[in-house]
Structure formats: C-alpha cells, structure tokens
C-alpha positions in Angstrom: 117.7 106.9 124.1 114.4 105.3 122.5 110.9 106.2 123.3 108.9 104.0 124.9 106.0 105.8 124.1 104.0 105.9 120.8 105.2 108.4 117.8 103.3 112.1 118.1 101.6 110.2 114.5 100.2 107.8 116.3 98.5 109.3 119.1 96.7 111.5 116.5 95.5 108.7 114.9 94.1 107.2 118.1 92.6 110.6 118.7 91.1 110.7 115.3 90.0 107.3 115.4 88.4 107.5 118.8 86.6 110.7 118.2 85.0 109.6 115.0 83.6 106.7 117.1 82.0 108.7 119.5 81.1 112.0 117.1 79.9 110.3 114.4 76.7 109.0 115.7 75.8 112.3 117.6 76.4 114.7 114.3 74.0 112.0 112.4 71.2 112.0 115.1 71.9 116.0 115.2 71.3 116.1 111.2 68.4 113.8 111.9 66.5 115.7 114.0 67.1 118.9 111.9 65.2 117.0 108.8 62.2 120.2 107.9 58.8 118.8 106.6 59.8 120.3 102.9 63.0 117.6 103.1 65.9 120.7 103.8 67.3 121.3 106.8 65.5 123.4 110.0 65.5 123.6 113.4 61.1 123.8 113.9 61.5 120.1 115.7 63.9 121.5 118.5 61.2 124.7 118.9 58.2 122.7 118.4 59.8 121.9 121.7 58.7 124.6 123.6 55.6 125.1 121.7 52.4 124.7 123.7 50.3 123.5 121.3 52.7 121.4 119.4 54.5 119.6 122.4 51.4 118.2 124.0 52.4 115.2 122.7 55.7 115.0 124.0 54.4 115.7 127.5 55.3 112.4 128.8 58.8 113.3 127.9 58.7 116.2 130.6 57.1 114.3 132.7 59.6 111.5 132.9 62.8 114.3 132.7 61.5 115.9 136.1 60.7 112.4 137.9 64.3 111.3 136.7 65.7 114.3 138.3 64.1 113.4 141.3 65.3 110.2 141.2 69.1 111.9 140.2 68.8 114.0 143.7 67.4 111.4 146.1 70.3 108.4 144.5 72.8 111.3 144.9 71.7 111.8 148.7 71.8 108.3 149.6 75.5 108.1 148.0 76.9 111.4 149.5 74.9 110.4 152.9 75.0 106.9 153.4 77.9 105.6 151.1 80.5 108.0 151.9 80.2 107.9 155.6 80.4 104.3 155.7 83.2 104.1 153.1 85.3 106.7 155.8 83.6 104.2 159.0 85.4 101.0 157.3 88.5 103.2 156.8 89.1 104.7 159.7 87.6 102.0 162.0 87.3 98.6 160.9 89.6 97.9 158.3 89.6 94.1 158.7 86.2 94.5 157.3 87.0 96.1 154.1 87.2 92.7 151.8 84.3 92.2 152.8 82.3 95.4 152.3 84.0 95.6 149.2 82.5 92.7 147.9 79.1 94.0 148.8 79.3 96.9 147.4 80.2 95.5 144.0 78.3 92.9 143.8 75.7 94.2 141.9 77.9 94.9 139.2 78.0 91.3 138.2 74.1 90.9 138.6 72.1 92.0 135.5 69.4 94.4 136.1 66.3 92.3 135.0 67.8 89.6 137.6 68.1 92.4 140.6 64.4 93.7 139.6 63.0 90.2 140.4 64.5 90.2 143.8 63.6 93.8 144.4 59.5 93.2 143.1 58.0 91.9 146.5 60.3 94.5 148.5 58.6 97.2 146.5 55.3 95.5 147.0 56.0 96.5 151.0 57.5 100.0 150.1 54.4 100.7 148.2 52.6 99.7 150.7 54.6 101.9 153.6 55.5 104.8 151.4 53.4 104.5 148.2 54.4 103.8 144.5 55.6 107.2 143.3 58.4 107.3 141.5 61.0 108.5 143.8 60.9 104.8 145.4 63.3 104.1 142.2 66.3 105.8 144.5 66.3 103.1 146.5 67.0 100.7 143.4 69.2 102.8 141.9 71.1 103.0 144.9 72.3 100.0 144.7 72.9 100.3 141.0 75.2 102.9 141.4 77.2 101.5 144.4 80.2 99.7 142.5 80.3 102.6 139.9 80.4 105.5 143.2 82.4 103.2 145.7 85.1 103.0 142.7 85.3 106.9 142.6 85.4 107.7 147.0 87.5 104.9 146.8 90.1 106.5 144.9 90.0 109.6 146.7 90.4 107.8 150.2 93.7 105.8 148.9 95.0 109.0 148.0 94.5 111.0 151.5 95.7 110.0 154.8 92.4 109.9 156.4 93.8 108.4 159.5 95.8 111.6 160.6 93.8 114.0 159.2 91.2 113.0 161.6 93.6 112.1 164.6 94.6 115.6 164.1 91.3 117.1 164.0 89.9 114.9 167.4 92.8 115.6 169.4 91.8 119.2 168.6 88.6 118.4 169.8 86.4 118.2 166.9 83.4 116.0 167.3 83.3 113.1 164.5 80.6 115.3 162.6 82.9 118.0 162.3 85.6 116.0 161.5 84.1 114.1 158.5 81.9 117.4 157.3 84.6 120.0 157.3 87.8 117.5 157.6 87.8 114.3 155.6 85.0 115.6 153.0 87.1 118.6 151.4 90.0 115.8 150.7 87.2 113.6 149.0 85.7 116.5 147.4 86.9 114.9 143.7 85.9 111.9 144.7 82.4 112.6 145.7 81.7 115.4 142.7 82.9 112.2 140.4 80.2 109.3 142.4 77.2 112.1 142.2 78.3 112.6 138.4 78.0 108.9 137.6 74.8 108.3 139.8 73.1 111.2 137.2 74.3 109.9 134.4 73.2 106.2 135.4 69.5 107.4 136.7 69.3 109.3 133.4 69.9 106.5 131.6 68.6 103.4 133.3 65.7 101.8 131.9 64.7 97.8 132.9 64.0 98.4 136.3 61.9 101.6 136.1 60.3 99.6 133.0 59.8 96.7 134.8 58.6 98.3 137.8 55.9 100.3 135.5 57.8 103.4 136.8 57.6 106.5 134.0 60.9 108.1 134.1 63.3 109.9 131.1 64.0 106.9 129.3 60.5 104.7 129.5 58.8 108.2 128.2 61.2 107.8 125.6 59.7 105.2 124.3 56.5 105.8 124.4 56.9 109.4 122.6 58.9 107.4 120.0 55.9 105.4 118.7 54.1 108.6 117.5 57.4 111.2 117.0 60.9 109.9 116.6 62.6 113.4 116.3 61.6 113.7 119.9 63.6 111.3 121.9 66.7 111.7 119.6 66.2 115.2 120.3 66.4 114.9 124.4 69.0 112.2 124.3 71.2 115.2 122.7 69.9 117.2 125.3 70.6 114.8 128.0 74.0 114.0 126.7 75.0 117.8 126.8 73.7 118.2 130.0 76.3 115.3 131.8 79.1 116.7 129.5 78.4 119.9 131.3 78.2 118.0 134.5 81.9 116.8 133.9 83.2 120.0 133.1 82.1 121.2 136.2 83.4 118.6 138.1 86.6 118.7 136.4 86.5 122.6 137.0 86.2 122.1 140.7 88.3 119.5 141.0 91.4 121.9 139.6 90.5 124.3 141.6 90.6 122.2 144.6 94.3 120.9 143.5 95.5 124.8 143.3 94.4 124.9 147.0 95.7 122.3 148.5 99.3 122.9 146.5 
C-alpha cells in the first residue's frame, strides 16, 4: 500500500526550510544587538538595560511596555468578559442569529486599521471627554481588533463541546446561569479562551497605527522614537517581547494538555 503522505526526507526539508525562515532573522538581530563599541562581540547593550544612568534614554521604552500591558489586561478582560459570554448567549440561545454575529465579529478583519482609526477619531473625542485620554482607552480599539482573531479561537472550542447539555444538565440541577457558564461551560472552553487572551497580547504588543494615530505612547510607538537616537534598543525589546509570547504559548499549550489528561 502507498503513502499518501510525504517521504520522512521531505518533511525534514519543510522543517529545515521553515525554521531558517523564521530563525534566521532573530539570530541576526541577536548578533546585532551584541555588536561591543571596540567592534567584537558583548552583551553591555542588554545591561546598559538596567543601568540607571545609561537607560535614561530608553525610558520611553518602559514607559510604553507597562502602558501596553495595561492595554494587554484590559483587551483580555473585555474578550474573556464580554466576547465569550456572548459567543455561549448566541449558542445556547439564539442560534438563528449566529450568521449574523459572525459577520460582525469579523468584519474588522477585512477593514484596514488606518480606515477603522478614522471612524474611531470623533468616538474617542467623546471618551476623552467622559473618561479622559490615558492610554488604557486603546482597549476599547483593540477590542475590536482582536475580535475575528479571539472569536476564531472560542469558536473552536464551542464546536467541539456540547454546550447545550452540559448546561441542560447543570440547570436542571439547579445551577443559576452564572454558575453554569463560570464553573460549567468555561472549563470546556478553557483552551479556547487561554488561546483568544494569547492572541489579544500578542496583537496589543504589536499594534502600532492606531495607538500612532491616536498620539497614544505604547511598546511599539516608543520604539520608534528610542530608535532615532539608539537602534540596539528596540531590536533589543522586540527579542524580549518575542520571548515573552513564546513563553505565553507554552504555557497555554501546557495547560491545555493538562486539561485533555482531565477530561480523558
């Protein structure tokens, strides 16, 4: 009987070709940030770092890291609190409308982001206004930048548990909806939701035109400002940054194993 599938050759080929796409760039911005003032190789731009005196001028950079974060907990709330609960609603509930919320939710997908900031400027003239123009106000943006990429993820996880009994079961035991989705339907979802709160980091991390647009100073506008008068700087975070969601989907995938030796 013939394989169908490609020769053992082959997929190490693929492997080898697709990981020198993807590693090749990071080990040359790795060896570029380790270029020493003498021309050799040394690591006194990653401690210059954490150097007082020397990383005043990459304080913008910090700056912009801890509002991004912000903005990374506040986009992950209104996913985990507002997009999930709706997503089991239209399940459960009203599944004639699900075409139709679908199409909502990824929508912006197909809208570029420089388009969706002009339609967003004179609603965050009025949220200034209401709740003033710190940067946390981004979450509201990014939440709807991050809904196709989330919905995809809860989405998948919903297909593949029978929400519908799980919660018949758990209401004619008397459980109150709350209970129900909290302590029910969400351990189900669990991979699903640690997979749309991964993505909604890795997009707030790395979204730039609106917060640019919006004179916002987050991670990736600091960036660029820092990379006018140090260009080891930024190359240096973006390793940093890329590290830190690699981590991030460890973890995930961690938990998500964990959660499949449970339930078998």
């Amino acid at each position: 009987m013939n394989r169908l599938g490609p020769s053992v050759a082959t997929r190490w080929i693929i492997g080898i070709v697709v990981g020198a796409f993807f590693a090749i760039p990071l080990v040359a911005t790795f060896l570029y940030t380790l270029r020493g003032t003498d021309g050799g190789l040394s690591l006194e731009r990653w401690f210059a770092l954490f150097d007082p005196e020397k990383s005043a001028a990459i304080k913008p950079i910090w700056t912009g890291l801890g509002n991004s974060l912000i903005l990374a907990v506040v986009t992950v709330a209104i996913v985990l609190l507002l997009l999930a609960p709706t997503m089991i609603l239209v399940n459960l509930r009203f599944a004639k409308l699900k075409p139709v919320f679908e199409f909502a939710v990824l929508l912006p997908i197909s809208i570029p982001a420089i388009v969706l900031v002009v339609g967003l400027a004179p609603i965050y003239l009025q949220i200034g206004r209401a709740l003033g123009t710190g940067t946390w106000t981004l979450a509201f943006a990014y939440g709807i930048t991050v809904l196709p990429f989330a919905y995809r993820s809860i989405q998948a996880s919903i297909d593949a548990a029978d929400l519908r009994t799980l919660a018949e079961a758990a209401r004619s035991l008397g459980a109150g909806w709350p209970t129900v989705v909290l302590k029910v339907l969400a351990p189900n979802l669990r991979q699903g939701l640690l997979a749309a709160s991964l993505i909604s980091i890795a997009v707030v991390l790395g979204e730039f035109t609106i917060a640019s647009l919006l004179n916002r100073q987050v991670f990736q506008t600091a960036m660029l400002v820092v990379q006018k008068q140090d260009p080891y700087a930024p190359a240096i975070f973006t390793l940093l940054a890329l590290l830190f969601v690699f981590l991030l989907l460890l973890l995930i995938g961690r938990l998500a194993r964990g959660t499949g030796k449970a339930r078998s």
